[in-house]
PDB file of the backbone (N, CA, C, O) and the ligand in Angstrom, with CONECT records:
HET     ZN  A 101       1
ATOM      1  N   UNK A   1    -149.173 -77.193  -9.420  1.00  0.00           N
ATOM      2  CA  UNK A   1    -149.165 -77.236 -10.892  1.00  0.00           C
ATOM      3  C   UNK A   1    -147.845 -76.683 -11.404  1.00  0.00           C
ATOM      4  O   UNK A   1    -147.595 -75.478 -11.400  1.00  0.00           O
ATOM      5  N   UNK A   2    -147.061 -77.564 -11.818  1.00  0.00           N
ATOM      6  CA  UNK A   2    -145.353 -77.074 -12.257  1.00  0.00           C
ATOM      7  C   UNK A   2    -145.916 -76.616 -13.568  1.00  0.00           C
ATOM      8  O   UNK A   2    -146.861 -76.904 -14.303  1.00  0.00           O
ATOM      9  N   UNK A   3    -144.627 -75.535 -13.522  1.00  0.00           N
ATOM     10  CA  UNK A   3    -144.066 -75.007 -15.159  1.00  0.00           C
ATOM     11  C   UNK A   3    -142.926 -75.405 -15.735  1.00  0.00           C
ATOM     12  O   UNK A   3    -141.738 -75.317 -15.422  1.00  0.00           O
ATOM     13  N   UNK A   4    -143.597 -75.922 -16.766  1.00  0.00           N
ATOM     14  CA  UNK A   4    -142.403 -77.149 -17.560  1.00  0.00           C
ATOM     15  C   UNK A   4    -141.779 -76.668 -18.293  1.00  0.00           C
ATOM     16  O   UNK A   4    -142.357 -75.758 -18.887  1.00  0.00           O
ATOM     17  N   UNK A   5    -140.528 -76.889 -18.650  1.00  0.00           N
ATOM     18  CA  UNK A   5    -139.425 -76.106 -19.345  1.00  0.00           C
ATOM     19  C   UNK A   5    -139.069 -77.509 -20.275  1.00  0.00           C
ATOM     20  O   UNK A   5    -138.580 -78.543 -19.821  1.00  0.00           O
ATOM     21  N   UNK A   6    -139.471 -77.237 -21.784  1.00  0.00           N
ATOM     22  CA  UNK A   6    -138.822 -77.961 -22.792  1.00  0.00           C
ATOM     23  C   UNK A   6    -137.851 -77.099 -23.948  1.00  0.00           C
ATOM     24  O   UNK A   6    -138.256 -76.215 -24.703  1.00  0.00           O
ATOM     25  N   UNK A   7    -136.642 -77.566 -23.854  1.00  0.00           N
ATOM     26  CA  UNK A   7    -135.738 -77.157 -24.910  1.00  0.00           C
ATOM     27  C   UNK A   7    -135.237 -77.757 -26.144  1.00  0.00           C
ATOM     28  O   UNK A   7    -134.558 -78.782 -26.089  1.00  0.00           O
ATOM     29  N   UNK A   8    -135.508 -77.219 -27.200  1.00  0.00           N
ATOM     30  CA  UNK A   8    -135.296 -78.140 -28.619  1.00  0.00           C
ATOM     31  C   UNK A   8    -133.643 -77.731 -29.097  1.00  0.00           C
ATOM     32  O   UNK A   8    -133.140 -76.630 -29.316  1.00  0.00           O
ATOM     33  N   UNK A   9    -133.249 -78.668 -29.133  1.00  0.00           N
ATOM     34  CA  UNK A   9    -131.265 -79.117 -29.141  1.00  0.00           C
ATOM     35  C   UNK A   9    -131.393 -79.109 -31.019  1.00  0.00           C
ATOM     36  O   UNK A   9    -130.430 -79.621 -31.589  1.00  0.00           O
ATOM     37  N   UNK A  10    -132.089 -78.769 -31.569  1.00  0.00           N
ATOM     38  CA  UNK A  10    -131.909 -78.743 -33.177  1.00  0.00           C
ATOM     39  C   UNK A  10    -130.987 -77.395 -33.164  1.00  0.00           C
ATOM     40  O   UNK A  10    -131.112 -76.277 -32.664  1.00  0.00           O
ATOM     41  N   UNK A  11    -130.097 -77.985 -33.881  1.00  0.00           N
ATOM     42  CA  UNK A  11    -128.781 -76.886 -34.236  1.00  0.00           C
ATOM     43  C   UNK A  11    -129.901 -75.689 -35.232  1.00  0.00           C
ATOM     44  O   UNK A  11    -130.876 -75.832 -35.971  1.00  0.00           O
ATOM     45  N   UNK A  12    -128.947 -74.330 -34.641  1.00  0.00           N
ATOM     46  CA  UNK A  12    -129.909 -73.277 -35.085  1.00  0.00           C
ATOM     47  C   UNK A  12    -131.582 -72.512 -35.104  1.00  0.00           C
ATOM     48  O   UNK A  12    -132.167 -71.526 -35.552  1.00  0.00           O
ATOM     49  N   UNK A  13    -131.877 -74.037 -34.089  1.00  0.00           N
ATOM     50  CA  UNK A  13    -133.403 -73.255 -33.621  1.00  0.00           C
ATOM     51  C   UNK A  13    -133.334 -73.260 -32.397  1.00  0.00           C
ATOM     52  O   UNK A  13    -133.922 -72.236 -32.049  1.00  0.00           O
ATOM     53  N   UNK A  14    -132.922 -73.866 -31.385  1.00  0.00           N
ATOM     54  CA  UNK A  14    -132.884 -73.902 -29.507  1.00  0.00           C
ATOM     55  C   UNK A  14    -134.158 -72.921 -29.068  1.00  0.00           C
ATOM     56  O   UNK A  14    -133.928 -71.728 -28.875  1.00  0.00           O
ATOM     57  N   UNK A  15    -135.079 -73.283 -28.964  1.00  0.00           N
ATOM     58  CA  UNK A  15    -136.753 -73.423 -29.011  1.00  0.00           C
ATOM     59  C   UNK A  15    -136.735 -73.126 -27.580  1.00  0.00           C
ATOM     60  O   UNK A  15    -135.845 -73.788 -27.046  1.00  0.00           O
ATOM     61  N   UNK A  16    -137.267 -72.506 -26.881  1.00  0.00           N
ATOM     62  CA  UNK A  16    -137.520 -72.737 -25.294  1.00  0.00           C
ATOM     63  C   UNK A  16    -139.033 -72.765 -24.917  1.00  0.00           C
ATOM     64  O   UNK A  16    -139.175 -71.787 -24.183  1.00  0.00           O
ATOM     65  N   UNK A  17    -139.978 -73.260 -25.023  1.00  0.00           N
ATOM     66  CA  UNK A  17    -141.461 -73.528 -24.445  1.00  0.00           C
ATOM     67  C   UNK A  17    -141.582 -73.164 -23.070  1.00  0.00           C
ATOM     68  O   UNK A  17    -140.578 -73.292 -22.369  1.00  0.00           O
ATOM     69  N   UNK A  18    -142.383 -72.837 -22.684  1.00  0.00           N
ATOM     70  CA  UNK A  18    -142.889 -73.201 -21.075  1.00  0.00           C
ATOM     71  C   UNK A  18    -144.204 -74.050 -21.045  1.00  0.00           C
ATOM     72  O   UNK A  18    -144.915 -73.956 -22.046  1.00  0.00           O
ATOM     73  N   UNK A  19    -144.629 -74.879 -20.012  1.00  0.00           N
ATOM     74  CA  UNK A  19    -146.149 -75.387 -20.256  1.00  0.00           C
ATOM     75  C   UNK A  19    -146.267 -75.620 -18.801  1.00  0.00           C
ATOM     76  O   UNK A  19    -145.425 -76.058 -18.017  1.00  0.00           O
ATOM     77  N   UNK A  20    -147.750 -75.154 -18.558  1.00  0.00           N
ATOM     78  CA  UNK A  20    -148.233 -75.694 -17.104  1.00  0.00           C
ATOM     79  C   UNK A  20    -148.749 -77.340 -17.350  1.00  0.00           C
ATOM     80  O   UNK A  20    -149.678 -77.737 -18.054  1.00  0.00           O
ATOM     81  N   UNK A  21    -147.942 -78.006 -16.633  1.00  0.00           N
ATOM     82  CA  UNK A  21    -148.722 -79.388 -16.467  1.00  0.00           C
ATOM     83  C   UNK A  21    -149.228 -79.648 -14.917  1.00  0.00           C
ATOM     84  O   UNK A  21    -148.612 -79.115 -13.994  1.00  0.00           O
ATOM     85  N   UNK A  22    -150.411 -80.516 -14.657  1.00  0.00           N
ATOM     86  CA  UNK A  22    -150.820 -80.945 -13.673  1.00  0.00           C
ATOM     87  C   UNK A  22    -150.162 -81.361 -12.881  1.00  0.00           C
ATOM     88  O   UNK A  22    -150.347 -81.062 -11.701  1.00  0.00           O
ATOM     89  N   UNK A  23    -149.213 -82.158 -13.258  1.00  0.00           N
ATOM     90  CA  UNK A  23    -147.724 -82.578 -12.456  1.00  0.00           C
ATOM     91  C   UNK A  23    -146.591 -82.913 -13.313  1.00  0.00           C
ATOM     92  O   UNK A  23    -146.421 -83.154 -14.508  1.00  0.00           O
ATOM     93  N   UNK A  24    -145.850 -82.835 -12.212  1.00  0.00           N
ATOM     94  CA  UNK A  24    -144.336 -83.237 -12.666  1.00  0.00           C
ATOM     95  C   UNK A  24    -144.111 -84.002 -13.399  1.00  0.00           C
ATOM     96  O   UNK A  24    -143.269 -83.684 -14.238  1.00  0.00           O
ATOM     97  N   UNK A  25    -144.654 -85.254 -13.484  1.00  0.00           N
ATOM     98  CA  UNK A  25    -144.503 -86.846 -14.002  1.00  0.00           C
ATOM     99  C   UNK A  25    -145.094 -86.015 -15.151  1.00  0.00           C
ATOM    100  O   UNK A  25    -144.320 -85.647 -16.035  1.00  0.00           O
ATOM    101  N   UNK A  26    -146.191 -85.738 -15.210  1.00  0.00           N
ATOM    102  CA  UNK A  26    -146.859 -85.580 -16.724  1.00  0.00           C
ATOM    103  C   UNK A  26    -145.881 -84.922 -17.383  1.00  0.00           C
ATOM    104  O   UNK A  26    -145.390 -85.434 -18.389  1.00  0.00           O
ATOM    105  N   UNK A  27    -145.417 -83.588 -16.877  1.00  0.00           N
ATOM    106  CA  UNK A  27    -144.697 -83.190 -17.749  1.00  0.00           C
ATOM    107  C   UNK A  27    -142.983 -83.946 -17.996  1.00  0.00           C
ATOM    108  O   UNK A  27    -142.061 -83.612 -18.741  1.00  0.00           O
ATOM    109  N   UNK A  28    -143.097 -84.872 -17.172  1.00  0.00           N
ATOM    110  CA  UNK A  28    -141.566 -85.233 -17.554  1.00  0.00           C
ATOM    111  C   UNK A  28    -142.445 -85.988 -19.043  1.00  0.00           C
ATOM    112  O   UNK A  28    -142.260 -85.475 -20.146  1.00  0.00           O
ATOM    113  N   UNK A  29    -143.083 -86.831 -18.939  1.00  0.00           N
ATOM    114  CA  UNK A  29    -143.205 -87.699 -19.858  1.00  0.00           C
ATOM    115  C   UNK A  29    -144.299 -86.895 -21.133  1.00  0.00           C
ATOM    116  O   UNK A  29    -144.938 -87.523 -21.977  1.00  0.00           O
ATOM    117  N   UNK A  30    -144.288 -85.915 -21.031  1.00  0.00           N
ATOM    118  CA  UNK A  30    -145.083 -84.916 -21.995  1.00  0.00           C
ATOM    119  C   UNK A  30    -144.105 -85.121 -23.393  1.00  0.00           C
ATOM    120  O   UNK A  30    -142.911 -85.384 -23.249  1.00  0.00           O
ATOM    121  N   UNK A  31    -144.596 -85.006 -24.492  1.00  0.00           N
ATOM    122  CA  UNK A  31    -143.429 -85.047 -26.135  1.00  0.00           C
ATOM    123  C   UNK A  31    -144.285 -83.996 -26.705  1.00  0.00           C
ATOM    124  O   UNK A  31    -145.351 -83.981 -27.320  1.00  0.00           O
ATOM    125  N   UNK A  32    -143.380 -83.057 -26.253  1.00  0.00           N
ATOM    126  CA  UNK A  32    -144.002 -81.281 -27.031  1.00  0.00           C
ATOM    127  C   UNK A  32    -142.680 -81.199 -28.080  1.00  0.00           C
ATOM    128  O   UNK A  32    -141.456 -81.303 -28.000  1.00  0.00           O
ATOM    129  N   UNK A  33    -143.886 -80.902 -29.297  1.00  0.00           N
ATOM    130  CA  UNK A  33    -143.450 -80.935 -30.303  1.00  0.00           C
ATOM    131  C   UNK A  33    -142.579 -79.273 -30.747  1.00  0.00           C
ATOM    132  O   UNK A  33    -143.412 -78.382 -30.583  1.00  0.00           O
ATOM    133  N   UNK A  34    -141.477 -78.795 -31.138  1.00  0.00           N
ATOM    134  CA  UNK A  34    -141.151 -77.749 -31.179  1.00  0.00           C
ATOM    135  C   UNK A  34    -141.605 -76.378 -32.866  1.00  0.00           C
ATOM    136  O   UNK A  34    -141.299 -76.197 -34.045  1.00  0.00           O
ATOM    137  N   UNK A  35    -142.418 -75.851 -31.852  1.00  0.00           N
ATOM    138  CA  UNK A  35    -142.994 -74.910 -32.269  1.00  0.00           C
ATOM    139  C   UNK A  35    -142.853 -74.358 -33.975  1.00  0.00           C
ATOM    140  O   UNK A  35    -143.658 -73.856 -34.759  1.00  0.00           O
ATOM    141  N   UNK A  36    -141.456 -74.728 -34.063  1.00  0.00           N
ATOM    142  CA  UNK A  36    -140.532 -73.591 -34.803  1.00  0.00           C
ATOM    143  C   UNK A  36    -139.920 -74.489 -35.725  1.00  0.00           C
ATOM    144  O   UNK A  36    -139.669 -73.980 -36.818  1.00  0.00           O
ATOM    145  N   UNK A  37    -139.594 -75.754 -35.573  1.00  0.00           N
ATOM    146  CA  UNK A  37    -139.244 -76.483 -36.659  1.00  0.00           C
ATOM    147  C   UNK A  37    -139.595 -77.901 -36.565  1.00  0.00           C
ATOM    148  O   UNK A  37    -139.173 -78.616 -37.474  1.00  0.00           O
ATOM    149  N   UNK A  38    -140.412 -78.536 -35.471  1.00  0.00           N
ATOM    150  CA  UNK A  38    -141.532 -79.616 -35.240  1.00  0.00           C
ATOM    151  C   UNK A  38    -140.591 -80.714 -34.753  1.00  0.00           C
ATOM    152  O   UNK A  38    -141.328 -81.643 -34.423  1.00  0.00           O
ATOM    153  N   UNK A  39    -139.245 -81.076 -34.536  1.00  0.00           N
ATOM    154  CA  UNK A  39    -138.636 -81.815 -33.776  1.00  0.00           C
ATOM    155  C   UNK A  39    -139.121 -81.944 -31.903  1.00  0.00           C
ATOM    156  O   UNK A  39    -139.552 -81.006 -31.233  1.00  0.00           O
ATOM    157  N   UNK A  40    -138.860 -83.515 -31.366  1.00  0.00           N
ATOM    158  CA  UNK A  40    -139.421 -83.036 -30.472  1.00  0.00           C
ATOM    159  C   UNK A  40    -138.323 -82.467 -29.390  1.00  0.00           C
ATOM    160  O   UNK A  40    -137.132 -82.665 -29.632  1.00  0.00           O
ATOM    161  N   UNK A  41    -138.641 -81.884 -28.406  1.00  0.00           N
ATOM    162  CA  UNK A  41    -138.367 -81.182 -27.515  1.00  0.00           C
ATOM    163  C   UNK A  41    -137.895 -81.869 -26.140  1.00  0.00           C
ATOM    164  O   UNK A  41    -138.713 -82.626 -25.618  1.00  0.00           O
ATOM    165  N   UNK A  42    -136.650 -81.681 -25.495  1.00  0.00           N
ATOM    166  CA  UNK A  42    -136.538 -82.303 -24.769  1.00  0.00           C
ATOM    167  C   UNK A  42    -137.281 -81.504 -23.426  1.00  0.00           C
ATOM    168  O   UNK A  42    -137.631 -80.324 -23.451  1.00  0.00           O
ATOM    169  N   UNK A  43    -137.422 -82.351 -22.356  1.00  0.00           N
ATOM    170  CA  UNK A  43    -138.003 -81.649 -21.154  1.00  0.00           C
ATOM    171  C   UNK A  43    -136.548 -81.382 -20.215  1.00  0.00           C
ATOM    172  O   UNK A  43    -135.745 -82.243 -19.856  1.00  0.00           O
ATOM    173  N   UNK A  44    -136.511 -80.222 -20.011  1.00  0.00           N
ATOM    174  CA  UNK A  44    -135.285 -79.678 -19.166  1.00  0.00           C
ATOM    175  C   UNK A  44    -135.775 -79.535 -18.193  1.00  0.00           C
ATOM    176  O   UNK A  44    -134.893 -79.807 -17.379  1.00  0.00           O
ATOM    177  N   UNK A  45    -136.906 -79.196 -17.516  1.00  0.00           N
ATOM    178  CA  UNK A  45    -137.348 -78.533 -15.880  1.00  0.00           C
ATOM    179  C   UNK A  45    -138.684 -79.286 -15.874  1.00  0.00           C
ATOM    180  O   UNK A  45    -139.231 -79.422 -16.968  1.00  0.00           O
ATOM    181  N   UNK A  46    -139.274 -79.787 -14.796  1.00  0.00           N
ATOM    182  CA  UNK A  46    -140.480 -80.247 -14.079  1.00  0.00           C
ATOM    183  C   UNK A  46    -140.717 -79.325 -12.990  1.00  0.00           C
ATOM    184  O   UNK A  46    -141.416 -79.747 -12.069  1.00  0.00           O
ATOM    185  N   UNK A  47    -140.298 -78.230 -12.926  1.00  0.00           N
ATOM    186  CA  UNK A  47    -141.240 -77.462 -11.858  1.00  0.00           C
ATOM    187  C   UNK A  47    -140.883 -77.967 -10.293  1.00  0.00           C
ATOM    188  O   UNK A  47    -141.572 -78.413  -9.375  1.00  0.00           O
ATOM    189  N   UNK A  48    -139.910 -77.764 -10.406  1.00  0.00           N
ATOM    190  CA  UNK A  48    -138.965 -78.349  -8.833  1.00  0.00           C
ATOM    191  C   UNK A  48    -138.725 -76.995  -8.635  1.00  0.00           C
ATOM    192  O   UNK A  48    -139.017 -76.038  -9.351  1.00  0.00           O
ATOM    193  N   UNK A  49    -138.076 -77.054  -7.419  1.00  0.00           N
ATOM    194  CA  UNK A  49    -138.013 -75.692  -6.529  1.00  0.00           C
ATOM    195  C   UNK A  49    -136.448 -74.699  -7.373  1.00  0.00           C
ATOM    196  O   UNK A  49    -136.120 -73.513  -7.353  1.00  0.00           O
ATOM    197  N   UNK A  50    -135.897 -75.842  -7.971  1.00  0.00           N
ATOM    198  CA  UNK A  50    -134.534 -74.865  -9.083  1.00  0.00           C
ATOM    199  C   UNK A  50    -134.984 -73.692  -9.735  1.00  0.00           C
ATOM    200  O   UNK A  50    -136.147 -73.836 -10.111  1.00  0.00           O
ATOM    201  N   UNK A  51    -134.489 -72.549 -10.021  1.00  0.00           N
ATOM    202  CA  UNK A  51    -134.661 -71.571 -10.914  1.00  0.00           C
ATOM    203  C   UNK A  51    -134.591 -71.905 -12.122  1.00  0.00           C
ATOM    204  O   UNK A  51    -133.717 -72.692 -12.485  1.00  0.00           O
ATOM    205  N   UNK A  52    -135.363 -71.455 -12.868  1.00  0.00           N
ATOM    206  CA  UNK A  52    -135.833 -71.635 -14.531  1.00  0.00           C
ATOM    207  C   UNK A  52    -134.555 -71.900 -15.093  1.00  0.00           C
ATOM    208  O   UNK A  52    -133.672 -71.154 -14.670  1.00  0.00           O
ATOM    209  N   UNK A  53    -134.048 -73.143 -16.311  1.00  0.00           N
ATOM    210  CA  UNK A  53    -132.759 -73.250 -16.488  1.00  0.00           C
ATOM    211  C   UNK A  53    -133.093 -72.203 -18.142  1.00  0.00           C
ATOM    212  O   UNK A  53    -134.104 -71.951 -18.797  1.00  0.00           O
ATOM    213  N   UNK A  54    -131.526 -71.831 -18.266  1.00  0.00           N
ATOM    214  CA  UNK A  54    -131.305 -70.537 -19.263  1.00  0.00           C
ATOM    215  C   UNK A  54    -130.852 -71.894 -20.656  1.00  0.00           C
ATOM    216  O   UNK A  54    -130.402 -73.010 -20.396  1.00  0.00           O
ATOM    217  N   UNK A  55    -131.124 -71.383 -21.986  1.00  0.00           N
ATOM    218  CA  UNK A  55    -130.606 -71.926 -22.817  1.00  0.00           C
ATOM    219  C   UNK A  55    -129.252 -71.920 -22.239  1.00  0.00           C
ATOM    220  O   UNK A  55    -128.733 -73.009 -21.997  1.00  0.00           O
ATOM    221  N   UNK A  56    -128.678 -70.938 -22.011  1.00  0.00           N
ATOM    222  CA  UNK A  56    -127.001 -70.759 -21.868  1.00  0.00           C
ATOM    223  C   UNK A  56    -126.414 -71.620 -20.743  1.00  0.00           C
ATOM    224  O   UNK A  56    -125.208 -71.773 -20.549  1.00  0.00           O
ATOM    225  N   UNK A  57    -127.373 -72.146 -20.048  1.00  0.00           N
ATOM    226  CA  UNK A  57    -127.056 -73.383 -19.184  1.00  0.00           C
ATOM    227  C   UNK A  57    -127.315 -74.326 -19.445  1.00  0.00           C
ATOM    228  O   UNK A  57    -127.072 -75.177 -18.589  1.00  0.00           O
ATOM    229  N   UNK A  58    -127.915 -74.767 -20.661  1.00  0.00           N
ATOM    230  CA  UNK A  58    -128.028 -76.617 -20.874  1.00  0.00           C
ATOM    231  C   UNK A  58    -126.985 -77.132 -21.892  1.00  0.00           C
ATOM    232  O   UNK A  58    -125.999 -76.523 -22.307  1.00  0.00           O
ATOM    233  N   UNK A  59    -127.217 -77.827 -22.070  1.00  0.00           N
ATOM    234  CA  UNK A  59    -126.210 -78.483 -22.945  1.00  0.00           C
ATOM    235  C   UNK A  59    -125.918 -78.180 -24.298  1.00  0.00           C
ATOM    236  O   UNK A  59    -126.469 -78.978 -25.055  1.00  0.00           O
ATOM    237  N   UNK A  60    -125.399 -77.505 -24.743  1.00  0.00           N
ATOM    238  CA  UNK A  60    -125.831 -76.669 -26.072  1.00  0.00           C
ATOM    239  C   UNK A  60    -124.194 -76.604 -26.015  1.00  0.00           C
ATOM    240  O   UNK A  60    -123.461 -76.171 -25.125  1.00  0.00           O
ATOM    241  N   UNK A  61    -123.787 -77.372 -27.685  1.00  0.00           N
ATOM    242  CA  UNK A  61    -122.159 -77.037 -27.503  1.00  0.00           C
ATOM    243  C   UNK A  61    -121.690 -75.975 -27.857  1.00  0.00           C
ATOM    244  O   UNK A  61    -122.193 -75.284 -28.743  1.00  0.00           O
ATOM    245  N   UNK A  62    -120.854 -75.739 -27.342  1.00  0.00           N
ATOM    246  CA  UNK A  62    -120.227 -73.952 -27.395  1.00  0.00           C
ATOM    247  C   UNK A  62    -120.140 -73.414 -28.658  1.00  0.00           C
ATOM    248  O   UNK A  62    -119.924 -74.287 -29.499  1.00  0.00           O
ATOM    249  N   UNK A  63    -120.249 -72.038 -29.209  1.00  0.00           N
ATOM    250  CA  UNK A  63    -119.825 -71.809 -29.796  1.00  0.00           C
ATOM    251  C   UNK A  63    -118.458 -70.907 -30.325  1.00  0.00           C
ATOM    252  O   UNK A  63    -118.134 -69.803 -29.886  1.00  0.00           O
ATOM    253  N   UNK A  64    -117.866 -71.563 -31.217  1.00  0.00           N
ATOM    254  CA  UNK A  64    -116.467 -71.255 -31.310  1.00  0.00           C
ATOM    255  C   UNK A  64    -115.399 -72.145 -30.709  1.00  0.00           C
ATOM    256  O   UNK A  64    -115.686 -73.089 -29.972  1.00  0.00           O
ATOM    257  N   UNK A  65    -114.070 -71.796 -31.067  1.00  0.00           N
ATOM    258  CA  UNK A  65    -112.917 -72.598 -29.730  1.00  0.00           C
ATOM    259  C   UNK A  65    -113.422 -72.372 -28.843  1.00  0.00           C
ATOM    260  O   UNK A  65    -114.405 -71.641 -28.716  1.00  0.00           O
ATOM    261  N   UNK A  66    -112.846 -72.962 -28.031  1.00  0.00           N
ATOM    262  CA  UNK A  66    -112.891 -73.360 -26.448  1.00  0.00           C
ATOM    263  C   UNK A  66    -111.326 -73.258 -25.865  1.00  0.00           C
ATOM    264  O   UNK A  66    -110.318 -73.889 -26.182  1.00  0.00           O
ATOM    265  N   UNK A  67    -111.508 -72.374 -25.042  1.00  0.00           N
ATOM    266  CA  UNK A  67    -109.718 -72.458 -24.896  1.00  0.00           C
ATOM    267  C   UNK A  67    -110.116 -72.578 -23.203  1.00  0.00           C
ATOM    268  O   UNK A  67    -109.222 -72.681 -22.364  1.00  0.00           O
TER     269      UNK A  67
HETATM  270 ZN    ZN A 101    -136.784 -76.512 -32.868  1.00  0.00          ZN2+
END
């Protein structure tokens, strides 16, 4: 039974959920709605053997320059 990691990419809320799904597939194809401002949520993790991914590791564009 994986723990699903969905992250919501709405500028100024970056939402992080966890959810147990029955499987992987379910939760890839799961549309969890975000908690906090109701956009949906992308699925970042299916419960594979990787360590839990950090907001500060997905795709979230930087803030500030970039040098
Ligand atoms: Zn959100």
């Amino acid at each position: 039974m994986p723990l699903c990691v969905y992250l919501c990419y709405t500028a100024g809320c970056q939402q992080k959920v966890e959810r147990w799904m029955p499987t992987a597939e379910e939760g890839a194809a799961a549309r969890i709605e975000c908690p906090r401002c109701g956009e949906p949520m992308q699925c970042a993790w299916t419960g594979s053997q990787a360590p839990t991914p950090n907001l500060k590791d997905a795709k979230v564009p930087p803030v500030g320059p970039v040098r």
